[in-house]
C-alpha positions in Angstrom: 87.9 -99.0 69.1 87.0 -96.1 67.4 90.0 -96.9 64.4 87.7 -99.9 64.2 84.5 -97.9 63.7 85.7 -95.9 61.3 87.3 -98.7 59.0 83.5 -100.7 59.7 81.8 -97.7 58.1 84.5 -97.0 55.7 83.8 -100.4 54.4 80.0 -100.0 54.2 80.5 -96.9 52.3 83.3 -98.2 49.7 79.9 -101.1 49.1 77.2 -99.0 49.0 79.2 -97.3 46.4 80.3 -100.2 44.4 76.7 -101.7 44.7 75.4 -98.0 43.3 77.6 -98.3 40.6 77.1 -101.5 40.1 73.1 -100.7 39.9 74.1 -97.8 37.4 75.7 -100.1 35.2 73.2 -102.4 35.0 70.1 -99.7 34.2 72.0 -98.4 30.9 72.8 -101.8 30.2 69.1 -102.3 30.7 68.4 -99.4 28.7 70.5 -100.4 25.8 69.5 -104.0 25.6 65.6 -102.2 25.9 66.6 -99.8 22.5 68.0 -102.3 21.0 65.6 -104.6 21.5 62.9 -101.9 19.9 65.2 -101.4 17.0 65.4 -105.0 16.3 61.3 -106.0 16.2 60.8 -102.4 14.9 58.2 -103.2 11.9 61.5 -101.6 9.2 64.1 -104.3 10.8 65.5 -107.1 8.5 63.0 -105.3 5.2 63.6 -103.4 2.3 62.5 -100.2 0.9 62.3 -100.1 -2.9 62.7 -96.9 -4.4 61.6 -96.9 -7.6 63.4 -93.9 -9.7 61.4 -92.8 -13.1 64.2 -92.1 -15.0 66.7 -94.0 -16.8 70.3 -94.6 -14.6 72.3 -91.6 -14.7 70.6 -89.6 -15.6 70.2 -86.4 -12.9 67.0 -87.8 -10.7 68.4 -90.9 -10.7 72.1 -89.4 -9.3 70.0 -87.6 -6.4 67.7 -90.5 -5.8 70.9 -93.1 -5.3 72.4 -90.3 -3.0 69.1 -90.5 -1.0 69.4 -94.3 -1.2 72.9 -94.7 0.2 71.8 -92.3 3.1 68.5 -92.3 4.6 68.3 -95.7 5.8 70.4 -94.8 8.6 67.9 -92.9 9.8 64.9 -94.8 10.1 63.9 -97.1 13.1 64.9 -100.8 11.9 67.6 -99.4 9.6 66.4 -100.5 6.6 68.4 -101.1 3.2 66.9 -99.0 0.9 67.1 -100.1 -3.1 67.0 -98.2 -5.9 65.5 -99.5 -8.8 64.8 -97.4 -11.9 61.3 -97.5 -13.7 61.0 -95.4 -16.9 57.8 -94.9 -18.4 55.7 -91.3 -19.2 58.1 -89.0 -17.2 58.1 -91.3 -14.3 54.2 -91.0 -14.2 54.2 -95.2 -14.7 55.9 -95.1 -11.3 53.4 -92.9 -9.3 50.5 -95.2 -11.4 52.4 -98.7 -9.7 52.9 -96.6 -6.2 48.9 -95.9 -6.2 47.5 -99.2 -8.4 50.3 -102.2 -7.2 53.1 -100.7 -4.9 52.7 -101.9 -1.1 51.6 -99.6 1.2 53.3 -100.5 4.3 56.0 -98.1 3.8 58.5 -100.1 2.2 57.5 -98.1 -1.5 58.9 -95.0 -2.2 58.9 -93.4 -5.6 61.4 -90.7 -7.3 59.2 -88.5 -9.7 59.6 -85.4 -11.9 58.9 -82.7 -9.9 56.0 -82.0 -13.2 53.4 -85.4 -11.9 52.4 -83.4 -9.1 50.4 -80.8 -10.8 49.9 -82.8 -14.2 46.1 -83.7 -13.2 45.5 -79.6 -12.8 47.3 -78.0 -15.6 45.5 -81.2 -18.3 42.4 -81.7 -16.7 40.2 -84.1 -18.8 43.1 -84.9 -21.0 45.5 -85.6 -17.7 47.0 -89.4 -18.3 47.3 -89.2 -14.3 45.9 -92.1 -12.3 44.7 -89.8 -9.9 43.1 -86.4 -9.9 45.0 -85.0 -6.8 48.9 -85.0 -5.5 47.6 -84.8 -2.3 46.3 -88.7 -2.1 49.8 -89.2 -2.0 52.1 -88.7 0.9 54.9 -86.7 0.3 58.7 -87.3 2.2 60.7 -84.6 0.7 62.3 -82.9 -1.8 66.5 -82.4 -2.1 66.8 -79.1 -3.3 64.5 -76.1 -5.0 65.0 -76.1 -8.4 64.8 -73.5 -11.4 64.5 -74.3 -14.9 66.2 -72.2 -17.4 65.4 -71.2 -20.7 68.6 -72.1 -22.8 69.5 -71.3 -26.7 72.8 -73.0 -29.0 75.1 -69.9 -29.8 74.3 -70.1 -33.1 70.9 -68.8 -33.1 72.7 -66.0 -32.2 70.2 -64.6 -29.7 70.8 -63.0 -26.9 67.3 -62.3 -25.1 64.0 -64.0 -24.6 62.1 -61.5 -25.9 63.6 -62.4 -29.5 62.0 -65.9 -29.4 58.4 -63.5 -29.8 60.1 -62.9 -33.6 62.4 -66.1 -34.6 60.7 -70.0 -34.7 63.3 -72.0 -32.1 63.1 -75.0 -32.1 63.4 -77.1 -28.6 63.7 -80.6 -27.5 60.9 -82.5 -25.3 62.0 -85.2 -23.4 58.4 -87.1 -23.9 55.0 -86.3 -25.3 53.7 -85.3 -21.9 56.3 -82.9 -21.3 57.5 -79.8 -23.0 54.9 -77.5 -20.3 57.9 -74.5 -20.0 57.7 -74.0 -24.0 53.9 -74.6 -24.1 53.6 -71.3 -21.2 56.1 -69.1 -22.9 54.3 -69.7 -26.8 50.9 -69.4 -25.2 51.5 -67.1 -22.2 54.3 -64.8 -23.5 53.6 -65.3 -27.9 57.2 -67.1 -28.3 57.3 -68.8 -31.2 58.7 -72.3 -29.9 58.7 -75.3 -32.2 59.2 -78.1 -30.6 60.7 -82.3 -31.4 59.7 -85.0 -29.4 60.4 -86.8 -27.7 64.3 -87.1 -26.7 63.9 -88.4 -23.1 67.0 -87.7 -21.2 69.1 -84.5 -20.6 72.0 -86.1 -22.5 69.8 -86.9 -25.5 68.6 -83.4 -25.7 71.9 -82.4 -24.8 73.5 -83.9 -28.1 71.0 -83.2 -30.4 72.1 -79.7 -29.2 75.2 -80.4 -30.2 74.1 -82.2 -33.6 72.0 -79.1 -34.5 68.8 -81.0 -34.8 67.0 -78.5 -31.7 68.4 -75.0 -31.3 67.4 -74.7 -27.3 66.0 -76.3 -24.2 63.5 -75.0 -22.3 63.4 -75.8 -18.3 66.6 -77.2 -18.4 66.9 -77.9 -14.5 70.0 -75.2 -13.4 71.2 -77.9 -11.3 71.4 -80.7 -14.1 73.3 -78.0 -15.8 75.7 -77.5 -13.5 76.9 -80.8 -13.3 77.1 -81.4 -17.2 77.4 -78.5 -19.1 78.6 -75.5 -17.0 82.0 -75.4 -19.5 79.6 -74.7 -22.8 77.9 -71.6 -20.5 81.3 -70.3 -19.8 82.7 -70.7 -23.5 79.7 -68.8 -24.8 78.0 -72.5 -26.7 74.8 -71.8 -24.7 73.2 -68.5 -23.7 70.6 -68.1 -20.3 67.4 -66.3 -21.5 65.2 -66.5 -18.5 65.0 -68.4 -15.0 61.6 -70.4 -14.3 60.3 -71.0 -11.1 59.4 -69.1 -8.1 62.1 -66.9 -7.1 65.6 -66.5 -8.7 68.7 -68.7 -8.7 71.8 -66.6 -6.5 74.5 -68.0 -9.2 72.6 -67.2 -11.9 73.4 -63.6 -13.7 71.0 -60.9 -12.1 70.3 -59.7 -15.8 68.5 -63.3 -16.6 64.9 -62.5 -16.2 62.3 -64.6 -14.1 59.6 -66.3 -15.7 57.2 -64.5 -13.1 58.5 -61.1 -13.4 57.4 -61.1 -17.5 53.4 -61.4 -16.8 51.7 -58.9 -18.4 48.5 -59.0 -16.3 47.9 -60.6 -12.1 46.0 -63.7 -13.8 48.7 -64.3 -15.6 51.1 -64.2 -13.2 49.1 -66.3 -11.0 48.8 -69.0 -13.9 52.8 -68.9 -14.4 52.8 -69.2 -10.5 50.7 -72.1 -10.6 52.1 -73.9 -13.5 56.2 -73.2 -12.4 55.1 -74.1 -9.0 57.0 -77.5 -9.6 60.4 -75.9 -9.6 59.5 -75.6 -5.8 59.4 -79.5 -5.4 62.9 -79.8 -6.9 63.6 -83.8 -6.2 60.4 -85.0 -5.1 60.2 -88.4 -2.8 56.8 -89.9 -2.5 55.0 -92.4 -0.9 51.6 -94.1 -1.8 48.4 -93.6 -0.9 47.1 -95.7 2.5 50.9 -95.8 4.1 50.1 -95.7 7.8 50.7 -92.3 9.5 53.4 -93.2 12.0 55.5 -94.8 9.2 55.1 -91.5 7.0 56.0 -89.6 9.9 59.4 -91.8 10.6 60.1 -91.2 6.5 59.7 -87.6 7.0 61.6 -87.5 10.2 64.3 -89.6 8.2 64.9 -87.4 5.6 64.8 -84.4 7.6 68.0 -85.7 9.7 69.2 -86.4 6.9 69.5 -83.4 5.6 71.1 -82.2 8.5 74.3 -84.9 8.1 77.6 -83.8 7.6 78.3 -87.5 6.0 75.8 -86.7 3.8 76.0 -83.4 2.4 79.8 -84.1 2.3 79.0 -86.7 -0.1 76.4 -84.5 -2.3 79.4 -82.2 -2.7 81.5 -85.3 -3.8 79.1 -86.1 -6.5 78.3 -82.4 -7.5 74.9 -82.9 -6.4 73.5 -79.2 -5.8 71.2 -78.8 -2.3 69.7 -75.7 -1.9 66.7 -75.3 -0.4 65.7 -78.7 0.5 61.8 -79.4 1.0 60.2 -81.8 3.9 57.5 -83.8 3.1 54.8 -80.9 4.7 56.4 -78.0 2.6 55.7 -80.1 -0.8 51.9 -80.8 0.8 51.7 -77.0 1.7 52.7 -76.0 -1.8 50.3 -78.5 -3.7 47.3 -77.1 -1.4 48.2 -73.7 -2.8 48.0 -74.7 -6.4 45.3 -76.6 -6.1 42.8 -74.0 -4.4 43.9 -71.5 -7.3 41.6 -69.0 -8.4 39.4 -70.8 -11.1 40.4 -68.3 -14.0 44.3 -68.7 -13.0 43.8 -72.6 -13.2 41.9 -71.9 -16.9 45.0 -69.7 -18.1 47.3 -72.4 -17.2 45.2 -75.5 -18.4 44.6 -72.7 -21.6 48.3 -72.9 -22.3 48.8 -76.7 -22.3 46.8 -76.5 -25.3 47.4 -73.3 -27.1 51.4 -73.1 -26.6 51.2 -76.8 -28.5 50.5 -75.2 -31.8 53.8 -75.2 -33.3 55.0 -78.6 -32.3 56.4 -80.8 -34.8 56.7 -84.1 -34.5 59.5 -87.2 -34.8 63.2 -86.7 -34.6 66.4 -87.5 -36.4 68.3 -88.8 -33.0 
């Protein structure tokens, strides 16, 4: 009788347990089909996000903004596909004019911009071709790495430090009318004597009318874009570092290169250079237009931040020789564009100042 007891409770145990488990299963199955459920009717499911890239294919923002195309998607509610689709026009300021006049605001427009649009309505002012008169109408995702320009001369000038540009006419390539700000600073700012030709467009355009001996340096040649094309003329001696532009120095760049920042002769200048090299900070910028609702830019923020975090993904940059170092969220960029534009007045006058005044010497048409 009491064998028989014990097997009777035995058996309610062994289905209390099974029914237990059996309840177990069925909550995460639950659970699951309740995520996946939300994934599916999130608002990104089934859609598209265009991002439209203001430079030609290939050339170095277009190589980061694919990498961020191939990756991010992942990592957004609804996995979306993201497309890249390249749209030249004014150093990729026709893109941030189509993101703010035409591109939907729902979240599924992005654009890829020169890390210059952002402050290009503060340093021109009245003559600014911007469509808007602050960065900060836009919402901003991130940025892939920090940058630092570099101030860069053919080995047959023969010189060997930036203070000898204040004696010899150089002459540098532009990539567009609009652009040309680092040579502008340094004629204006620092009494270089920088002619320069426009307008040349791409790195390997300026790159081969280096070669062709129709401009004798580059100035702001991103250290990054460097690296990845033309780190074999640095080390045979066909290109010689001058000075580093930005914010802070470069690690892998010699010690003896001066910083742009570090060359001010006076605090308002300094702050001016601050203001106007600022940029270098934004490295890659992604941006998205005006009106997108704030969850959405929070999920593209919260995207490219995990992102940056992936080992599939930074193995990948390292595949493609795509530099990330000191990558930017979306609130960084926004923290650095309130900076620049709450400048002291007379700093934002220096640097508008030099826009114009550094132009002097600029000749005009090329033999490309």
């Amino acid at each position: 009788m009491h064998e028989q007891n014990r097997m009777t409770s035995g058996n309610k145990k062994d289905r209390l347990s099974r029914w237990l488990k059996r309840l177990a299963v069925a909550g995460v199955m639950t659970g699951l089909s309740v995520a996946a459920s939300a994934q599916d009717t999130h608002f990104f499911a089934g859609k598209n996000i265009d991002l439209y890239i203001g430079y030609d294919a290939g050339s170095t923002y277009d190589l980061y903004a694919r990498l961020l195309a191939d990756h991010i998607g992942r990592f957004i509610p609804g996995t979306p596909k993201v497309i890249a689709r390249n749209m030249t026009g004014a150093s990729s300021m026709r893109v941030m004019s189509y993101l703010q006049q035409a591109g939907n605001k729902d979240g599924t427009a992005w654009g890829a911009v020169d890390r210059n649009v952002p402050i290009e309505p503060l340093l021109y002012g009245s003559d600014s071709i911007a469509p808007f008169k602050n960065a900060l109408d836009f919402r901003w995702i991130g940025s892939l790495n920090t940058e630092v320009g570099v101030a860069v001369v053919w080995h047959t000038t023969g010189l060997k430090s930036w203070e000898e540009l204040r004696t010899r006419p150089t002459i540098a390539g532009m990539a567009g009318a609009q652009g040309g700000i680092g040579a502008r600073v340094l004629n204006s700012i620092l009494g270089t004597q920088l002619q320069q030709v426009c307008c040349y467009g791409s790195d390997s355009n300026q790159n081969l009318a280096l070669e062709r001996g129709e401009i004798e340096a580059r100035i702001g040649w991103s250290w990054s874009s460097l690296k990845f094309t033309s780190m074999e003329w640095l080390r045979s001696g066909k290109i010689t570092l001058l000075m580093q532009m930005g914010l802070e120095k470069n690690p892998e760049i010699p010690g003896d290169v001066p910083l742009v920042l570090d060359l001010a002769k006076s605090a308002n200048d300094k702050a001016a250079l601050k203001i106007i090299f600022s940029n270098q900070s934004m490295g890659r910028p992604y941006v998205l237009p005006p009106g997108v609702p704030d969850d959405r830019v929070t999920e593209a923020q919260t995207a490219f931040a995990a992102m940056m975090k992936d080992p599939a993904f930074l193995a990948d940059a390292e595949k493609r020789k795509l530099e990330i170092t000191g990558p930017k969220s979306g609130e960084e960029i926004e923290a650095i564009l309130k900076d620049v534009y709450t400048a002291p007045e007379e700093a934002i006058a220096t640097a508008r100042h030099s826009m114009k005044a550094g132009a002097y010497k600029v000749k005009t048409g090329s033999s490309k």
